[in-house]
C-alpha positions in Angstrom: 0.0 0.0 0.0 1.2 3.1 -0.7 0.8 6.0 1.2 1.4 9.2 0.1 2.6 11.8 2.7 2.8 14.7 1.1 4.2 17.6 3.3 1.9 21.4 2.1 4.3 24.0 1.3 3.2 27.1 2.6 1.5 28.4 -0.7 -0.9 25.2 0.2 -1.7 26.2 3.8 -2.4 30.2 2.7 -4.8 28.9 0.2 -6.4 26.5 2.5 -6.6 29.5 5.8 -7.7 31.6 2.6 -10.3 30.0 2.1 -11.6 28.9 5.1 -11.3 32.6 6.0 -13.6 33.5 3.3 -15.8 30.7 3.5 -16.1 31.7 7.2 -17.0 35.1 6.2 -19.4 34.5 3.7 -21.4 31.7 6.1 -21.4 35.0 8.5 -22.4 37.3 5.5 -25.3 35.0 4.7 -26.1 34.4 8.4 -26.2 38.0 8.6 -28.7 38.7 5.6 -31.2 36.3 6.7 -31.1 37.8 10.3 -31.9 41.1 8.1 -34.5 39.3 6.1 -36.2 37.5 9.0 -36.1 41.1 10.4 -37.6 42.9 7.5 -40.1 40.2 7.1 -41.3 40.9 10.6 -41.3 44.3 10.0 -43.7 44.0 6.9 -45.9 41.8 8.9 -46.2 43.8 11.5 -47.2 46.5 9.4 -49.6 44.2 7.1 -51.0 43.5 10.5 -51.2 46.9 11.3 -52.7 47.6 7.7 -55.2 44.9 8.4 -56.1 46.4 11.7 -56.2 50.2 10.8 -59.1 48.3 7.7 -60.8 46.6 10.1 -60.9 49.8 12.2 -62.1 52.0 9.0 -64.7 49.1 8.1 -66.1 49.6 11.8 -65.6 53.4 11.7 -68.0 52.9 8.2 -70.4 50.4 9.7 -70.8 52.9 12.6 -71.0 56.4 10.8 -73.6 54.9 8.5 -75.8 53.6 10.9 -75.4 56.9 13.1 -76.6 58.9 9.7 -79.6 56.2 9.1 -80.4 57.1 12.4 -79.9 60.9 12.2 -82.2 60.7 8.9 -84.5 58.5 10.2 -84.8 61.1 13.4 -85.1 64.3 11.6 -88.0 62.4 9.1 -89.7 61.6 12.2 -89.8 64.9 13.7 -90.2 66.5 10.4 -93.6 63.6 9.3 -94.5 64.8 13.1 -94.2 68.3 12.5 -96.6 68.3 9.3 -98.7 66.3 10.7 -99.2 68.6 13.6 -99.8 71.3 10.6 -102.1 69.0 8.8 -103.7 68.5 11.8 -104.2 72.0 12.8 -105.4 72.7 8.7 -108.1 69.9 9.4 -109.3 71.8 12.6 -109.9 75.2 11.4 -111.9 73.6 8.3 -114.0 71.7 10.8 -114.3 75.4 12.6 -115.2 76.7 9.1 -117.8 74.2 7.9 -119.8 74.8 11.2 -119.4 78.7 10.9 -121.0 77.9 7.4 -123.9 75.9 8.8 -124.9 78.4 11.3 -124.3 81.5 8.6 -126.9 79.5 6.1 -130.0 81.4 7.8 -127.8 85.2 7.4 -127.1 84.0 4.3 -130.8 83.6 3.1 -131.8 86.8 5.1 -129.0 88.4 2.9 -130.1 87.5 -0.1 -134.2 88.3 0.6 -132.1 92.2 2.2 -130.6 92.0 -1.3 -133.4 91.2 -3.4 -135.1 94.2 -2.0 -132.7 96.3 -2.7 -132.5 95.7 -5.8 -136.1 96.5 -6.5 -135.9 99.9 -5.1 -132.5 100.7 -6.9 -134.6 99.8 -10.7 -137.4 102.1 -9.4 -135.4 104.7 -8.1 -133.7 104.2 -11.7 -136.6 104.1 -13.5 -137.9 107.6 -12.0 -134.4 109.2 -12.9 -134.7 108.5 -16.6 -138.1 109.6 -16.3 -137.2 112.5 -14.8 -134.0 113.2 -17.2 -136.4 113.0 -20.2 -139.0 115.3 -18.9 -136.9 118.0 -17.9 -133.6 117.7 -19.8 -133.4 119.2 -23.6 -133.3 116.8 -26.8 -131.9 117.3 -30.0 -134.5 119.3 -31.2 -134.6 121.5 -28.3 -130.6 122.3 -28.6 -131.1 122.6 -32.3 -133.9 125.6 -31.7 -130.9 127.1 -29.2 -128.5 127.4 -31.3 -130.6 128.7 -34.1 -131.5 131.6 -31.3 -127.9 132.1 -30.3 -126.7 132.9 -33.7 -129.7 135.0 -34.5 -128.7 136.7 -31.4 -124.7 136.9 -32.2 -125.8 138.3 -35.9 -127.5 141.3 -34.3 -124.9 142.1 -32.2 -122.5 141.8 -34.8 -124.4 144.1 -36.7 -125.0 146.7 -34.3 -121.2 146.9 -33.2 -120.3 147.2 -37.2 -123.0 150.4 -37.6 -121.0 151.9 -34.5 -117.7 151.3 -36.2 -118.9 152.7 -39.3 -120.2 155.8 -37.1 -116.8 155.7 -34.7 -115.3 156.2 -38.3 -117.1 159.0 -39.5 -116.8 161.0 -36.2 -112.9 160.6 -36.3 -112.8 161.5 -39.9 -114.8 164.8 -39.1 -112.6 165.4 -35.8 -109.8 164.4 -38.3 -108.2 162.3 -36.6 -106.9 158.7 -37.4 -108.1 155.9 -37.6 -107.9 153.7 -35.0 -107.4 149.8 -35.9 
């Protein structure tokens, strides 16, 4: 059998510390990174969590506000359904008050119309004895016609009597000699 000894020159042993050196390194490198990674990964889990929570939170917030607004509208309908109603109410009331004003005011309102009737009556007679009047005593066509006819009869003489004291205005100045007044 044949062994081989073979003595490492010191090239051999560098190499071999060399790399163990670096192998030991990188082992710790890696051991390192997945510290960081395990880390990291927390990290982001924790905040997905947190995510998850802060959604679940919002989705309750949601759920909560909406049903405190369904029950703010539903409230304010309610007082406002109650509030017309209390109108309608009160609008029904004074027509109740109205139709029983009506029922008692059916007797005025026959006494009104029998007051009215009468009236009536005497205002057409009271009418009637105006026109008669007007056409007894005021003047007709005729009557004006006959006026006027008198009025420029009466105009013409004056007109003619002012014209013969012109003419005799005129002869006076012209014997006084003096001029003619226009």
């Amino acid at each position: 059998m044949m062994v081989f000894l073979a003595t490492p020159d010191p090239w051999t042993i560098g190499i071999g510390v060399l790399n163990t050196a670096i192998g030991a390194a990188i082992t710790f490198l890696f051991f390192r990174l997945s510290a960081a990674q395990r880390a990291t990964d927390r990290k982001e889990d924790a905040r997905i969590a947190d995510m998850k929570a802060m959604a679940i939170k919002l989705e309750n917030t949601e759920k909560s506000t909406h049903e405190l607004a369904a029950k703010l509208v539903d409230e304010r309908f309610r007082a406002m359904s109650h509030s017309v109603g209390n109108h309608v109410q009160g609008l029904v009331t004074t027509i109740d008050e109205m139709k029983e004003r009506l029922k008692l005011g059916d007797g005025d309102f026959a006494n009104l119309r029998e007051g009215d009737h009468k009236l009536e009556i005497e205002l057409l007679k009271s009418l009637a004895d105006h026109r008669e009047y007007v056409s007894s005593h005021a003047a007709s066509k005729d009557d004006l016609a006959a006026h006027q006819k008198r009025t420029d009869a009466s105009i013409e003489t004056i007109l003619e009597r002012l014209g013969k004291q012109d003419r005799q205005m005129a002869v006076i100045a012209h014997c006084v000699g003096a001029k003619k007044v226009e």
